[in-house]
C-alpha positions as CSV (number, residue, x, y, z in Angstrom):
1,X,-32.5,-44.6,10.7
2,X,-30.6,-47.8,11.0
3,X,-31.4,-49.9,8.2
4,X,-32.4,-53.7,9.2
5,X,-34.5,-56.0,6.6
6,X,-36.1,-58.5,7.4
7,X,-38.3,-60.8,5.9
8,X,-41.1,-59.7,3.3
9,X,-44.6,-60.6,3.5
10,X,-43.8,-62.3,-0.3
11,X,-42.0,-64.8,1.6
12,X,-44.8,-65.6,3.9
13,X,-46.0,-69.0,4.0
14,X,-49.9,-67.1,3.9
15,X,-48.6,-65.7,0.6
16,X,-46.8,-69.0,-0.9
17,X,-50.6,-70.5,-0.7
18,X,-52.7,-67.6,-1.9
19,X,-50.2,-67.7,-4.9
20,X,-51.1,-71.8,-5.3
21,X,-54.5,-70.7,-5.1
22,X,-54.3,-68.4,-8.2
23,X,-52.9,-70.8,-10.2
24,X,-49.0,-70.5,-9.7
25,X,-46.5,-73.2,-9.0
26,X,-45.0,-72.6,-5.7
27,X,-41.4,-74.8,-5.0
28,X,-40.0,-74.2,-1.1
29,X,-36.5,-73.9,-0.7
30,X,-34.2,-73.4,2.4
31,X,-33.8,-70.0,1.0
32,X,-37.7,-69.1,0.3
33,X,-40.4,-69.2,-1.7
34,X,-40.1,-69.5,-5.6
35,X,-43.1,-69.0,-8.2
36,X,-43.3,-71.1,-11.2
37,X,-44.2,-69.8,-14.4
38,X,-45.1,-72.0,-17.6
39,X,-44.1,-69.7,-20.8
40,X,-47.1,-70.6,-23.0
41,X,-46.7,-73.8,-26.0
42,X,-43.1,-75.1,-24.6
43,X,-41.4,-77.0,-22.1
44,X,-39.9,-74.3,-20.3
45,X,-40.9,-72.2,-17.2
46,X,-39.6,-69.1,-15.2
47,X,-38.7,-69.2,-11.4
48,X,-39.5,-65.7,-9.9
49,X,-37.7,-65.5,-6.5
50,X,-38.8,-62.2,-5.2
51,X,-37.8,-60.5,-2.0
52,X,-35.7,-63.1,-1.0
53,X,-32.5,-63.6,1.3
54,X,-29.4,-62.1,1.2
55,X,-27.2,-64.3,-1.9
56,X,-24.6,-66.6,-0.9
57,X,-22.5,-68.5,-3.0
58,X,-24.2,-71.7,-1.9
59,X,-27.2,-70.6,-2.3
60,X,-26.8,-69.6,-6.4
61,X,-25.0,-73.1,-7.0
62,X,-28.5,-74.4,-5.7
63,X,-30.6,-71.8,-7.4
64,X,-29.0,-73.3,-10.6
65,X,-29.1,-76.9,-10.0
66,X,-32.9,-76.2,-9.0
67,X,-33.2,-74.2,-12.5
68,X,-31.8,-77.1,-14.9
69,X,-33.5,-80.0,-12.4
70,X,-37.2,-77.9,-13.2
71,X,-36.6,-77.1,-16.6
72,X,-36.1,-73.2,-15.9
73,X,-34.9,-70.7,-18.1
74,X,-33.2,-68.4,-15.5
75,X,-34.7,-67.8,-12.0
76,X,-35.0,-63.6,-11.1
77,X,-33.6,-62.7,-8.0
78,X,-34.8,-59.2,-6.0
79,X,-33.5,-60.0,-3.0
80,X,-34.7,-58.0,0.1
81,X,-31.5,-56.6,0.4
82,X,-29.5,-53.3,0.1
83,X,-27.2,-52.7,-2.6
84,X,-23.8,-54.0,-1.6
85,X,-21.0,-54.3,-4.2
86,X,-19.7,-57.2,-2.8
87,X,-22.8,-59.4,-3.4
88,X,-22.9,-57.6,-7.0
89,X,-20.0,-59.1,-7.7
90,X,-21.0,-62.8,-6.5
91,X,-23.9,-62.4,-8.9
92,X,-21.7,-61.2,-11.8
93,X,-19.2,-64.3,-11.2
94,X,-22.3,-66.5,-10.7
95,X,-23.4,-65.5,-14.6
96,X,-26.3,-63.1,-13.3
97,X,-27.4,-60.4,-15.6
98,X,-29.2,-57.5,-14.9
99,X,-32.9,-58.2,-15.8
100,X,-36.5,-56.4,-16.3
101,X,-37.6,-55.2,-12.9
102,X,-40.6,-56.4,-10.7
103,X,-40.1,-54.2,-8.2
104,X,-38.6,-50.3,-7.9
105,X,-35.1,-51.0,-7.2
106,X,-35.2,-48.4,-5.2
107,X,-38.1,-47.8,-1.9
108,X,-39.0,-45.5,0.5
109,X,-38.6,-46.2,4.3
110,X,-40.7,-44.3,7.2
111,X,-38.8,-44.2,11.1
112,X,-42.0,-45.5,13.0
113,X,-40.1,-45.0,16.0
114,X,-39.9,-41.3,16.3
115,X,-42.4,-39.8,17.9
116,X,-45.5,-38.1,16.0
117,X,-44.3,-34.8,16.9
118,X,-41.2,-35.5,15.5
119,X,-42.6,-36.8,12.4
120,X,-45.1,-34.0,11.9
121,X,-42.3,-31.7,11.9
122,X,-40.0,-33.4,9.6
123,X,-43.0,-33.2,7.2
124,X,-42.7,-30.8,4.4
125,X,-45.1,-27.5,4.8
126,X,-47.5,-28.5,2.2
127,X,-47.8,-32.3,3.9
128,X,-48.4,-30.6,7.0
129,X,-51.1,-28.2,5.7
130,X,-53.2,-30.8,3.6
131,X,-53.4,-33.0,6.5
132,X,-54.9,-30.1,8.6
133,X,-56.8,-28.9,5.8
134,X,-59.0,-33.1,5.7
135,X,-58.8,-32.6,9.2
136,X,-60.6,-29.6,9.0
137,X,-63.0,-30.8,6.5
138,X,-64.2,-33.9,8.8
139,X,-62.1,-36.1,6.8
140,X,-62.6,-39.5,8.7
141,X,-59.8,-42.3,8.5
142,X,-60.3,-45.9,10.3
143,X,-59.4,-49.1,9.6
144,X,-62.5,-51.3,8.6
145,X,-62.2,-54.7,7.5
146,X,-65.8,-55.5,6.7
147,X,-67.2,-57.0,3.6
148,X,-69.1,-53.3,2.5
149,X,-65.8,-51.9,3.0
150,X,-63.7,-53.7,0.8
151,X,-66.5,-53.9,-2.0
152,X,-66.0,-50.2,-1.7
153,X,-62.2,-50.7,-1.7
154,X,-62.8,-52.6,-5.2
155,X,-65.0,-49.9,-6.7
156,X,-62.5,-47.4,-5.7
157,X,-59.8,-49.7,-7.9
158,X,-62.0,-49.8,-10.5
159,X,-62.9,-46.2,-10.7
160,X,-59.4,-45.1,-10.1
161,X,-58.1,-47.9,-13.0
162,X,-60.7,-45.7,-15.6
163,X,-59.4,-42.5,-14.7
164,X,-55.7,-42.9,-14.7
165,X,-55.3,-45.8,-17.5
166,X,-52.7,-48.0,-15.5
167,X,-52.7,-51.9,-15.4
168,X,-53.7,-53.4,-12.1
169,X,-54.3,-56.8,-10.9
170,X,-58.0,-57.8,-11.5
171,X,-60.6,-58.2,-9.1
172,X,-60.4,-61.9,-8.7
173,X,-56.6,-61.4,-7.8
174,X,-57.6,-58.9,-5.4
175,X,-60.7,-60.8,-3.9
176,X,-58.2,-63.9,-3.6
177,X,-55.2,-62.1,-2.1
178,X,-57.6,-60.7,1.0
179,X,-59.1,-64.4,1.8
180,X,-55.8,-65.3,2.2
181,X,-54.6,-62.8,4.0
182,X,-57.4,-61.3,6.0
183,X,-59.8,-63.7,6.4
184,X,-57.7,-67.1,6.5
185,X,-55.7,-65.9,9.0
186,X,-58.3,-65.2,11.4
187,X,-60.3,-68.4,10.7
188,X,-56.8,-69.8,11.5
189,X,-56.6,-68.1,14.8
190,X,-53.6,-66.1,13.3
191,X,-52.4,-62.2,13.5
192,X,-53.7,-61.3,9.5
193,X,-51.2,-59.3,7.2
194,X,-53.7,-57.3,5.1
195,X,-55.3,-54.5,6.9
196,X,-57.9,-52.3,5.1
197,X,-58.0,-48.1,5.9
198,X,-61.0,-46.1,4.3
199,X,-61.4,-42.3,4.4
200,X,-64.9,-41.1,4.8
201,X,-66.0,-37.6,3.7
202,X,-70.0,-36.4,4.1
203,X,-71.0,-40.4,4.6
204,X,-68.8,-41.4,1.5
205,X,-66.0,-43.5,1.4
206,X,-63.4,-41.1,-0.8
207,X,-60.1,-43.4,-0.2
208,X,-59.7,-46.5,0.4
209,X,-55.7,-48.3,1.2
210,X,-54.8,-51.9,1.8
211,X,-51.8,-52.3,4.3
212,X,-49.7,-55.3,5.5
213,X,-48.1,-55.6,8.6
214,X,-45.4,-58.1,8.2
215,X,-42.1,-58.5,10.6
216,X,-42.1,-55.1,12.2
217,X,-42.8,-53.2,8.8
218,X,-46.1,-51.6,7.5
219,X,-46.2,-51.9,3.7
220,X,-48.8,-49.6,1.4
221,X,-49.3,-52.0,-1.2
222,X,-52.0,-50.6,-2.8
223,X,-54.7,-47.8,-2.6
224,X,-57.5,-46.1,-4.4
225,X,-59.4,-43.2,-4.4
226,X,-62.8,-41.3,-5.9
227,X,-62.1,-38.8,-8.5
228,X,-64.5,-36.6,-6.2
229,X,-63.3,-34.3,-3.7
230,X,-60.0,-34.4,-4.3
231,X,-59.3,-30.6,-3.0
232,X,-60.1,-31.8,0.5
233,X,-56.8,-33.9,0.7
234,X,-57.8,-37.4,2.1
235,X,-55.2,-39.2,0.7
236,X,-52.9,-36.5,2.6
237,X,-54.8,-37.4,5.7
238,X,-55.0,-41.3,5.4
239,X,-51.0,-41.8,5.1
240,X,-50.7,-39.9,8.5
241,X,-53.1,-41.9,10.1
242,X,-51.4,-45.2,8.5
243,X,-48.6,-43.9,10.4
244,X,-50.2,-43.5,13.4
245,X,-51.7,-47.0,12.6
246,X,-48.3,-48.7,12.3
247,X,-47.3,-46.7,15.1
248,X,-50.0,-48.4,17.4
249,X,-49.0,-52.0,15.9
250,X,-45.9,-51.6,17.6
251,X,-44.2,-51.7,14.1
252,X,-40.6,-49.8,13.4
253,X,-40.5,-49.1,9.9
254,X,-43.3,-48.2,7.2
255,X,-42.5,-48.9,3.7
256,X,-43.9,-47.4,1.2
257,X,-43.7,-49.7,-1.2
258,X,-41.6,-48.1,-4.1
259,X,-40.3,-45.5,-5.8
260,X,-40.4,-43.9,-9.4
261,X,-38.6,-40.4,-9.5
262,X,-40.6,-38.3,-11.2
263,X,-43.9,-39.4,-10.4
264,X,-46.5,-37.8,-8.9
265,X,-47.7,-40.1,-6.5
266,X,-43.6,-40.5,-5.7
267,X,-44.0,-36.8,-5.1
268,X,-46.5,-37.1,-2.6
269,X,-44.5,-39.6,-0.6
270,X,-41.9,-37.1,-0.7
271,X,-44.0,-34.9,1.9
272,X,-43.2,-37.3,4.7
273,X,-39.9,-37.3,4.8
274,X,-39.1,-40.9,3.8
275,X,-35.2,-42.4,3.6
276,X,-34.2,-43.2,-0.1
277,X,-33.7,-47.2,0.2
278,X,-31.6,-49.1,-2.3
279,X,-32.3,-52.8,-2.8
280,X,-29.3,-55.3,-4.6
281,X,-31.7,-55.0,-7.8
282,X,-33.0,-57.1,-10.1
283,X,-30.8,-60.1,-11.6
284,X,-31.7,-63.2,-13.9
285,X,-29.2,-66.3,-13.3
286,X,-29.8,-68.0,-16.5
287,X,-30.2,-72.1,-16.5
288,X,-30.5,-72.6,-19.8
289,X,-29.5,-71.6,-23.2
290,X,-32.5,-70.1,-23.6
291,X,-32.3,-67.6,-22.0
292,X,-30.9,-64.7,-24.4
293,X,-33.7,-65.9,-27.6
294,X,-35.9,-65.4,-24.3
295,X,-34.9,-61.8,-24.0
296,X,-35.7,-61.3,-27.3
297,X,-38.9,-62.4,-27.4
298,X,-39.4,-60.6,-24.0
299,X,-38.7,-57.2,-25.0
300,X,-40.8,-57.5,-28.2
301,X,-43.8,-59.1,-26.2
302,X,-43.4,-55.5,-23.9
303,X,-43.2,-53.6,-27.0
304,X,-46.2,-54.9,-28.1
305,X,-47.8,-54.6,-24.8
306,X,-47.0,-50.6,-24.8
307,X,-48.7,-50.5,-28.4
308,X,-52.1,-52.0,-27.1
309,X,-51.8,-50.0,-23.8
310,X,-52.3,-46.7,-25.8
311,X,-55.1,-48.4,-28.1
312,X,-57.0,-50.3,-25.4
313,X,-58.4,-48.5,-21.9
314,X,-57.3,-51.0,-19.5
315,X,-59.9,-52.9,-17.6
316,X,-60.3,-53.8,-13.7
């Protein structure tokens, strides 16, 4: 697959405003968005600038002049680009450290351009089997924006959010991020980003995924699914047909939308076949002195936040 990024639905003008709209400070640069974050009972505030350009040297020296001109402790840069020594270095002259991550540094990356026999086969035997076997069971996959659906979609969150104990955005986050980017768009008589996929077994809604479209990629951002009928392998089933979805977009590359070795929902990527894509990583450039008390304080606050997450179910 030759490897071209491009620019990330995070860096979308639709995303910039839904981000306003929860709450965040948004500042516009040449280079991209940046969101603002106020670090509770003092002056200062962190400048996330995710999925962003390619650095230049330029663009760091205004990166810091914005961080000291906003008050910013450091911005975090995970720029939307592969790893490259080269730029490594530039960050490691500019003062950049290696920071806590946002994003996977690493993704994976689907060839939407291959044919579907082509892809079928360069699934793994198991892949191939499950998707027969929620074929076979009348497993239904469409893409269904309505209101009903994504009420179901947020039940599915919820329900999935009980059973496996993980932190997810909240339902207002989620309620907000599809009015911006379903339903604004079309009021605004433009193509939306955020498409909604539902499997349907025996009348029920089993599994439910949110996709953007975005620059000729498909992302899976997120997804849920019942804790019923899980041996009839929807979730096998829906990723083909978000394939074959992207595929009918006209889109060239799927990405998956991380990667955590190990992992068993990593594992079931792993039965399509994806390319192993390396981003630049994740770097702080520090704009103030402090910066390094605020690592302190940082890793304790996630210490603590590990603690509570084994004491306290988390909530949707």
């Amino acid at each position: 697959m030759k490897i071209k990024f491009t620019n990330h639905p995070l860096q979308s003008k639709i995303w910039a405003e839904f981000r306003e709209a929860w709450g965040n400070e948004v500042l516009k640069t040449k280079y991209g968005y940046i969101t603002i974050h106020h670090i509770p009972f003092t002056k200062y505030k962190l400048g996330m600038f995710i999925k962003g350009p390619k650095p230049s040297a330029q663009m760091i020296k205004e990166l810091k002049n914005l961080g000291t001109k906003e008050n910013l402790v450091f911005v975090k840069l995970e720029p939307n680009v592969q790893k490259d020594d080269r730029l490594i270095k530039l960050l490691k002259n500019a003062g950049a450290v290696s920071g806590k991550t946002l994003f996977t540094p690493t993704t994976f990356w689907i060839d939407l351009t291959k044919s579907e026999e082509e892809l079928l086969k360069s699934f793994t035997p198991k892949t191939r089997y499950n998707i027969r076997l929620a074929q076979k069971h009348g497993v239904v996959v469409k893409e269904d924006n309505s209101d009903k659906a994504f009420e179901i979609y947020l039940e599915l969150v919820r329900e999935t959010v009980q059973r496996q104990g993980f932190y997810a955005h909240t339902e207002k986050y989620h309620k907000l991020m599809w009015e911006y980017l379903r339903t604004k768009e079309i009021k605004n008589k433009r193509t939306p980003i955020a498409h909604l996929l539902t499997a349907t077994y025996q009348g029920d809604v089993i599994a439910t995924w949110i996709l953007f479209a975005y620059g000729g990629f498909l992302y899976y951002p997120y997804g849920a699914s019942s804790g019923l009928h899980k041996d009839i392998m929807a979730n096998n089933l829906i990723m083909w047909e978000a394939i074959r979805f992207g595929k009918k977009l006209g889109l060239k590359t799927f990405d998956l939308w991380g990667r955590e070795p190990g992992k068993g929902f990593t594992r079931f990527k792993e039965g399509y076949n994806p390319k192993v894509i390396e981003f630049l990583g994740t770097w702080d450039l520090p704009t103030s002195s402090f910066y390094w008390p605020y690592r302190i304080l940082e890793t304790l606050r996630w210490k603590l936040l590990r603690i509570k997450s084994k004491l306290i179910k988390p909530k949707f």
